[in-house]
N, C-alpha and C positions, 0 to 999 in steps of 0.2 A: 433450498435448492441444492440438489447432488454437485459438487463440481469434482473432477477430474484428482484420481492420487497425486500425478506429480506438482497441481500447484496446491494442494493440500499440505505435502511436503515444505513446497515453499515460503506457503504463508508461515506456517508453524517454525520454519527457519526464520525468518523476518522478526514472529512474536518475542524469541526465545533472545533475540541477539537485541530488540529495539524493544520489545516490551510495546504496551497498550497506552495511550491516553488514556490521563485519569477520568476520563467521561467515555471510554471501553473503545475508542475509534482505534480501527487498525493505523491509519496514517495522521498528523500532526507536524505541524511547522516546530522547527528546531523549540520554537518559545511555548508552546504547547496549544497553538491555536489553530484555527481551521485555513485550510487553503481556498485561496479563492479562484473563481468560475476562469479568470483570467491565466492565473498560474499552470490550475490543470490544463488547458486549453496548448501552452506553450510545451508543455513535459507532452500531452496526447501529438502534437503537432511534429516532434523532433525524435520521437523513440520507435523501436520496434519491436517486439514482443516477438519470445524467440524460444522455444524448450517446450512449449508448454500445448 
């Protein structure tokens, strides 16, 4: 799926500075494991998405 140059930009700034989990996931808990339904729920609940 086509997404958008600037957060093409972004992600690949993310990649380069935080690198991939070794199982290729873009995001990862500090210890290398997956977040859970809860976590994301609280980060979707309190952010706003902003540039993009």
């Amino acid at each position: 799926m086509p997404i958008p140059p600037a957060l093409v930009a972004i992600l690949r700034e993310h990649i380069d500075k935080y690198g991939l989990a070794d199982d290729g996931r873009l995001f990862a808990t500090s210890k290398g494991g997956l977040y859970t339904a809860s976590a994301i729920s609280r980060v979707e609940g309190g952010s706003e998405v902003t540039g993009v």
